[in-house]
C-alpha positions, -999 to 999 in steps of 0.1 A, spaced: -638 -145 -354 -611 -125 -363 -571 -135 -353 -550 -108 -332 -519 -118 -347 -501 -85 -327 -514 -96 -296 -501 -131 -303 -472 -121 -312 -465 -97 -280 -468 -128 -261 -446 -150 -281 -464 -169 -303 -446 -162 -340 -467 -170 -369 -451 -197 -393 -453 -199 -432 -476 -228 -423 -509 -215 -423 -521 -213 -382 -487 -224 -369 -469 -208 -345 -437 -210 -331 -441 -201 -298 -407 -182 -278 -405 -192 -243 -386 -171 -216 -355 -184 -209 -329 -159 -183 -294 -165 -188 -295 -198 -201 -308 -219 -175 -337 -243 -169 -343 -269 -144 -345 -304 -156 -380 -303 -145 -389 -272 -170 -372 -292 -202 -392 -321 -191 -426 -294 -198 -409 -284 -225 -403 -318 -244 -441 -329 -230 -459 -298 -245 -434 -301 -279 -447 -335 -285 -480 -331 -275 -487 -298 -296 -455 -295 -316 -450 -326 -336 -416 -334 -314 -396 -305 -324 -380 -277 -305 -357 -252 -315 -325 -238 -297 -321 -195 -305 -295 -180 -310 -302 -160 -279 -297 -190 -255 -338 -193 -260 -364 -217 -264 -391 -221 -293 -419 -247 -296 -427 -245 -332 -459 -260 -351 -485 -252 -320 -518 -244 -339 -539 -217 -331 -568 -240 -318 -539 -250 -291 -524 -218 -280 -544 -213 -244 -543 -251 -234 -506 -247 -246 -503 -219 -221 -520 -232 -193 -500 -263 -196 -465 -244 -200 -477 -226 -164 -484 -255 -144 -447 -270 -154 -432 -236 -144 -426 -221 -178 -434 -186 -189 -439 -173 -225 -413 -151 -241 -416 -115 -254 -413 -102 -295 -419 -72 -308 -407 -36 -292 -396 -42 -259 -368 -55 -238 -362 -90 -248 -343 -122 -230 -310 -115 -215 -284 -138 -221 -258 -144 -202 -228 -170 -196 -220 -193 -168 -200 -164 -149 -187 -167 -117 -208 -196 -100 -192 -222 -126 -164 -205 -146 -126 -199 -132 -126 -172 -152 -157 -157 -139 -154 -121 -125 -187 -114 -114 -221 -137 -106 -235 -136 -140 -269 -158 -136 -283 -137 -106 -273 -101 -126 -291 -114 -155 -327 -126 -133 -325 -89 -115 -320 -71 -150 -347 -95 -165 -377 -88 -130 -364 -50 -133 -365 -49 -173 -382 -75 -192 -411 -70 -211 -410 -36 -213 -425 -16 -240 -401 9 -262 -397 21 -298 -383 -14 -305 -365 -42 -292 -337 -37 -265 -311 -63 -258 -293 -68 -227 -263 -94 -223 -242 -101 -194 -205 -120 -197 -187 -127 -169 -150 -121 -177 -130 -96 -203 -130 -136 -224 -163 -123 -236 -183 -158 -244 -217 -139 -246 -201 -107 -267 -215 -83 -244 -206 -56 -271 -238 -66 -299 -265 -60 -273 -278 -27 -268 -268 -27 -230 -239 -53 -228 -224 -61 -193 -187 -79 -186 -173 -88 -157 -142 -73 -141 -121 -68 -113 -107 -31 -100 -74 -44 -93 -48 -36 -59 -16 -43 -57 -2 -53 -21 30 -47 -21 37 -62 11 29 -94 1 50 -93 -31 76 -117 -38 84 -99 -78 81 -139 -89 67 -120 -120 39 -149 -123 13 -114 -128 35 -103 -155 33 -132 -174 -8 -135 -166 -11 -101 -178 -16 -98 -215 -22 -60 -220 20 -59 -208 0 -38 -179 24 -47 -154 61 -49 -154 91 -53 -131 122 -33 -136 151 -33 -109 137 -48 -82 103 -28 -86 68 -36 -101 52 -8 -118 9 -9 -129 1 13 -156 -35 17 -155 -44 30 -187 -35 -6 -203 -54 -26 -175 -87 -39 -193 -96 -54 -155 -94 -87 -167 -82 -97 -132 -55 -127 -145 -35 -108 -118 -55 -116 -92 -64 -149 -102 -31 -162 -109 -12 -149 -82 1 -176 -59 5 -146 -24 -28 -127 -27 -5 -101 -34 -28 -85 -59 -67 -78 -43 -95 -78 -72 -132 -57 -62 -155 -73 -87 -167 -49 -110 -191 -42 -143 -182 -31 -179 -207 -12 -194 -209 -13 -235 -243 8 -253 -256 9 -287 -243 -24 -299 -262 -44 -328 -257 -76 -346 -290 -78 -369 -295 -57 -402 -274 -31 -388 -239 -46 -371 -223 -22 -346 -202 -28 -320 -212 -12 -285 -192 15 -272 -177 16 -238 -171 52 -220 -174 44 -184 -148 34 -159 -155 3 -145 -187 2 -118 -185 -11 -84 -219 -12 -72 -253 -26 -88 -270 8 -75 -248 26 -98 -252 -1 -128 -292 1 -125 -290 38 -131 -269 38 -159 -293 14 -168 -324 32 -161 -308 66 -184 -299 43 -213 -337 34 -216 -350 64 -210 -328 81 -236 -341 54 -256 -375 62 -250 -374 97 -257 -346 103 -288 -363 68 -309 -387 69 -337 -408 41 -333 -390 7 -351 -351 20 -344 -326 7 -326 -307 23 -297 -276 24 -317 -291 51 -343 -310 70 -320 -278 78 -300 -262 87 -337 -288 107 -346 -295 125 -314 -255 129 -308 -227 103 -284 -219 136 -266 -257 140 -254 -262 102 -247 -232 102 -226 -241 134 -208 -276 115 -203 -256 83 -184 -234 105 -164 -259 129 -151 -282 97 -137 -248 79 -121 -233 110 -105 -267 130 -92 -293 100 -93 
């Protein structure tokens, strides 16, 4: 009986240079699994894996040495512990994402719960190749939102309240883009050097500065046989609504401006930044 290698692949099952061995990718969102889901893990690694399992770089998951005799009971067995398969091949893969605001200070915006909503909205989806999304939760950048095709970094749209100002200058010194300064009694924001880190907001001791969480949109960006860093041309985004449909236009640019087997990143240069942009700009302002 003939082996559908494609077919085993699509659902995550990689073949090995060990003849019927696969590694198999499992489906890991953001980084996070219950204790209970790495006990299934380790159980079905030693059972059908010889003991090993293998950390991605992509915060996932791989069983490898399951035989090809073992790849349903392996499945049914990774279901009943509460652990899904992963994805290969031409389609949006895992997002990533760091510990964001749940867990981290420096956290701007809820990082775990973006990353499920992108991943039940996204994942698994078929396209001219494999998309990448990544989600960081601060302008620190632990995940380097910029080398996935669709990177997303936490921010904050920043107010100033000048009432409760005292000029103790404690922003100033948070602010390492020189953003803000204080000159004769009088504080001054120049916007165009604010990268919405919000160290203003987090640092000052009278809530004199307000911070609106906020999402940083990079596209194109690569880190495989082609390294390119994703581009950012949008003002920070206030709402999810507005992020899903710049979202939504990326992949359906994507969709129609690929050949099949290339990347986001050189369809958009082929096809032109001007008319990708126009593409994300139509979708946010007219829907």
């Amino acid at each position: 009986m003939a082996v559908d290698y494609k077919a085993l692949k699509n659902g995550g099952f990689m073949r090995q240079v060990q003849k019927n061995n696969f590694s198999l990718r499992l489906k890991v969102v953001g980084g996070n699994l219950t204790a209970e889901q790495l006990i299934t893990i380790a159980e079905i690694s030693k059972k059908y894996g010889g003991g090993h399992v293998h950390l991605t770089s992509r915060q996932g998951v791989e069983i490898p040495f399951i035989k090809l005799a073992d790849v349903d009971a392996v499945k049914a067995e990774l279901e009943s512990g509460n652990v899904n398969t992963g994805v290969c091949g031409p389609r949006v893969r895992t997002v990533t994402a760091c510990q964001g605001s749940a867990i981290c200070p420096s956290g701007c915006i809820d990082t775990y719960s973006l990353a499920q909503e992108i991943s039940d909205r996204y994942f698994g989806r078929e396209l001219p190749h494999k998309f990448k999304f990544g989600v960081t939760g601060c302008v620190n950048n632990c995940l380097k939102a910029e080398e996935n095709d669709l990177g997303v970094k936490g921010g904050y749209a920043v107010e100033w309240l000048p009432d409760l100002c005292t000029l103790c200058g404690v922003c100033v010194k948070a602010c390492r883009e020189g953003a803000i300064t204080i000159n004769n009694e009088q504080l001054t924001m120049n916007n165009e050097l604010c990268n919405n880190c919000g160290r203003c907001v987090k640092s000052c001791p009278f809530d004199a500065w307000r911070g609106e969480p906020g999402y940083i949109l990079s596209f194109g960006g690569t880190f495989g046989n082609l390294i390119a860093k994703g581009e950012q041309f949008l003002p920070i985004i206030r709402d999810k609504e507005t992020l899903f449909r710049a979202a939504d236009a990326a992949l359906a640019f994507f969709d129609e401006h690929a050949n099949p087997g290339e990347r986001l990143r050189v369809a958009i240069d082929r096809a032109g930044w001007d008319k990708f942009q126009q593409a994300i700009l139509k979708e946010i302002e007219h829907g």
